[in-house]
C-alpha positions in Angstrom: -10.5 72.5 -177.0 -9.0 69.2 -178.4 -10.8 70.0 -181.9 -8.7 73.2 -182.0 -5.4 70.8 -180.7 -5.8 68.6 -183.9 -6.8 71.1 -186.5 -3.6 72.7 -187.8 -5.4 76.4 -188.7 -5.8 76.7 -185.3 -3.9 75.1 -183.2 -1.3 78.1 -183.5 -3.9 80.8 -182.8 -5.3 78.5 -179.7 -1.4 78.3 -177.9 -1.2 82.0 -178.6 -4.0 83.1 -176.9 -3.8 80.7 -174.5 -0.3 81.6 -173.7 -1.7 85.3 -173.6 -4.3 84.8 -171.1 -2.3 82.4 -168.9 0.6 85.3 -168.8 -2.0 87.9 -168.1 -3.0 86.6 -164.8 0.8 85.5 -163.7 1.9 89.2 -164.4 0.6 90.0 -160.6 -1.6 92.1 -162.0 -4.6 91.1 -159.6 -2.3 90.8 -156.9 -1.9 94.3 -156.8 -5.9 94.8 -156.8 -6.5 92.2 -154.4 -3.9 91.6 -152.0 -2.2 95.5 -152.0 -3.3 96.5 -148.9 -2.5 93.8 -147.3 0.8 93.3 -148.9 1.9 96.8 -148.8 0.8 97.0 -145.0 3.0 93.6 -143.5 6.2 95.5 -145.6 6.1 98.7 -143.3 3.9 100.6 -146.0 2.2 103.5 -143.5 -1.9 103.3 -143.7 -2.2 106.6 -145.2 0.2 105.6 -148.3 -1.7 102.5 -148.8 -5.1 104.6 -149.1 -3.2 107.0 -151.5 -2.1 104.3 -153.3 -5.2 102.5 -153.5 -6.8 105.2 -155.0 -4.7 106.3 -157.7 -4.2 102.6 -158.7 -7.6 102.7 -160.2 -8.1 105.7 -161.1 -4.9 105.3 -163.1 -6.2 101.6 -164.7 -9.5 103.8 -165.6 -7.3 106.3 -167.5 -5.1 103.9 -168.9 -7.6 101.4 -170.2 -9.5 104.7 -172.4 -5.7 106.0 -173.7 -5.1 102.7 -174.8 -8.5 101.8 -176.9 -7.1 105.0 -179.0 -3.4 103.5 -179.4 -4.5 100.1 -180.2 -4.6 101.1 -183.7 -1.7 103.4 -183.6 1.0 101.5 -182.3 -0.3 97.3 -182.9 -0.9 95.0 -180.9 2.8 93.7 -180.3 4.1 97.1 -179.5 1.7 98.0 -176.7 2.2 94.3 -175.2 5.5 95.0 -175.0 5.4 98.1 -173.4 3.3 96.6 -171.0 6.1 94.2 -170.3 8.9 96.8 -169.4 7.1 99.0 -167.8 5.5 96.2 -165.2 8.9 95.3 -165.0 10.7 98.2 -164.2 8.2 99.1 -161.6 8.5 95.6 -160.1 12.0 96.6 -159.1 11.6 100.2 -158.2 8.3 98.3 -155.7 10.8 96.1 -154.3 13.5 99.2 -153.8 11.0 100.7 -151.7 9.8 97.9 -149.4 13.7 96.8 -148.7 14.6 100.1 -147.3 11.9 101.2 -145.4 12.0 104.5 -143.4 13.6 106.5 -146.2 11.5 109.8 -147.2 11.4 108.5 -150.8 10.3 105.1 -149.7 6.4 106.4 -149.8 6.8 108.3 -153.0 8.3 105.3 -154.7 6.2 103.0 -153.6 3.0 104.7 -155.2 4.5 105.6 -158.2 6.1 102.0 -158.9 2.6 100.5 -157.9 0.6 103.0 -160.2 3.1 102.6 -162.7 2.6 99.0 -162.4 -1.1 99.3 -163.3 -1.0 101.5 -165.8 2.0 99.5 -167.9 -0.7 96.6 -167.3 -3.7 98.8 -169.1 -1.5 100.1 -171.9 -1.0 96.7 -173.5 -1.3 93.8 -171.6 -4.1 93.3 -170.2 -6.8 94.8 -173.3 -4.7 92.8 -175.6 -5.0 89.3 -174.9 -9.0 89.6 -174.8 -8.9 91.2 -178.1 -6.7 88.7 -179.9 -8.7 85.8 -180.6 -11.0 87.8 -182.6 -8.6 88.4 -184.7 -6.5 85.4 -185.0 -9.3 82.5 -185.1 -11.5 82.0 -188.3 -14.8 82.6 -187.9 -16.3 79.6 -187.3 -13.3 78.8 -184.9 -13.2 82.1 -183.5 -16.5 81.1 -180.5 -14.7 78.2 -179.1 -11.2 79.6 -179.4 -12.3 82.5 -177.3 -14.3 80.5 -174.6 -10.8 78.3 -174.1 -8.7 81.2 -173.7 -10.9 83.0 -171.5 -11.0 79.8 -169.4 -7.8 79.6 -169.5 -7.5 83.3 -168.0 -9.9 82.4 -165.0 -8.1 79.1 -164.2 -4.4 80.6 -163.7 -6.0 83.6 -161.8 -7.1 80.9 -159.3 -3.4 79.6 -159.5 -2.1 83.2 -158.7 -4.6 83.8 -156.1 -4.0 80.9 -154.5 -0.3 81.2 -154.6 0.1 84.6 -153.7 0.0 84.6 -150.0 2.2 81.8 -149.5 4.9 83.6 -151.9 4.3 86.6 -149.9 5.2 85.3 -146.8 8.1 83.6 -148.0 10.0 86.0 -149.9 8.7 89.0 -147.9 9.3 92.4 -150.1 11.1 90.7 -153.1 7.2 88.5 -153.7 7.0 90.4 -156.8 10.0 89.8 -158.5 9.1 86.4 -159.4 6.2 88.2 -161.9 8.8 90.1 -163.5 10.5 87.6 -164.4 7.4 86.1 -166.1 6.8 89.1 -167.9 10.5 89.5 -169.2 10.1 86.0 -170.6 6.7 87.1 -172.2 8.5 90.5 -173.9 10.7 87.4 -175.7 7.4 85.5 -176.7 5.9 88.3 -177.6 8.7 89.5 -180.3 9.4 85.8 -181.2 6.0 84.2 -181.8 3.2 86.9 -182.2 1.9 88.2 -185.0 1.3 91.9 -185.7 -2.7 92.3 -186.7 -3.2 96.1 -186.7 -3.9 97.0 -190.7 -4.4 93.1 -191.4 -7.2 91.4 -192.9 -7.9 87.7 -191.3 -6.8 86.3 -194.5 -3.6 88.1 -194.1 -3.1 87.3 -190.7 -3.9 83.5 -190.8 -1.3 83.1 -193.7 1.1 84.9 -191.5 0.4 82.0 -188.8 1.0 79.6 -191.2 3.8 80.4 -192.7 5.7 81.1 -189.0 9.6 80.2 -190.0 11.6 77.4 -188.7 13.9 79.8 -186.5 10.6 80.9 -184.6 10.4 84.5 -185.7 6.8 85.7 -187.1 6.7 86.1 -190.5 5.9 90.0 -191.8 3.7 90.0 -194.9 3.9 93.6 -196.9 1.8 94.6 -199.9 3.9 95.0 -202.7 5.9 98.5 -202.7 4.7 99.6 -198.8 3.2 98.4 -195.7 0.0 97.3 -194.6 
């Protein structure tokens, strides 16, 4: 890692993806897999409701995650990520809605959609995204150990999260999750102010891009002359 830190063609690409990876895990996202039941349950969620939602969660990220290898290279990179972001978003709030007024007969209904919803905004963009990005932002003979950082990366703030988690949970009760969406609404900003769009691009094309990132902190958009990529 500190060869990447001090070569300037890829220092850039390494804070990206590392940036990616690191946002990845503090999303929540394996919150919601690991600690749901658990979660849901101490919040007045019935049993029956967690099962339901336990069920469709995964069946939804299944869906999700073979939907989004086909928009990948219809919408970009960026586009999807950001998606991911409002969506998880949004149905951090409408989870919270739901576990501060419990008893309600729309308190069950919301609280599976907003969890699903929360899954599947995860699949879209976020979380096949980051894995996918090194490949394309590294040059080749950086692209190995620029992965293996970013991937470590990944692991060590899921241990963060994980550890974190229950603590955050008992201390904040059915608001735990807000905290994530806040991370995630700061990510849609680095997202649209730092990353590069690579769908269409060629390596070349994409590393010049990098390079040439202007001073106000907005990625620079190459175009062939007369159209787009």
């Amino acid at each position: 890692s500190a060869r990447l830190l001090i070569d300037p063609s890829a220092r850039r690409p390494l804070v990206l993806c590392v940036g990616l990876m690191a946002v990845q895990q503090f999303s929540g996202i394996n919150n919601v897999f690991n600690y749901s039941t658990i979660f849901l349950t101490s919040n007045g969620v019935d049993a029956a409701t967690v099962v339901i939602i336990s069920v469709l969660m995964n069946v939804g990220n299944v869906a999700i995650t073979v939907v989004s290898v086909r928009l990948m290279d219809l919408s970009g990179r960026r586009s999807l990520m950001l998606v991911s972001c409002v969506g998880m978003a949004l149905s951090t709030v409408a989870l919270t809605s739901s576990l501060s007024c419990p008893g309600y007969g729309w308190t069950a209904p919301l609280a599976i959609a907003s969890v699903v919803g929360f899954v599947m905004s995860f699949g879209v963009g976020l979380g096949p995204v980051p894995w996918l990005l090194p490949a394309e932002l590294f040059a080749p003979d950086r692209c190995a150990l620029g992965a293996s950082v970013s991937a470590g990366s990944n692991w060590m703030a899921n241990f963060v999260v994980g550890q974190a988690f229950m603590p955050l949970s008992n201390a904040l009760k059915s608001a735990c999750f807000l905290p994530f969406a806040v991370v995630v609404c700061g990510f849609a900003v680095f997202v649209t102010r730092t990353v590069p769009e690579t769908k269409g691009k060629s390596l070349d094309q994409i590393l010049f891009e990098l390079s040439a990132h202007t001073a106000q902190g907005r990625p620079t958009v190459l175009r062939k002359p007369g159209g787009r990529f």
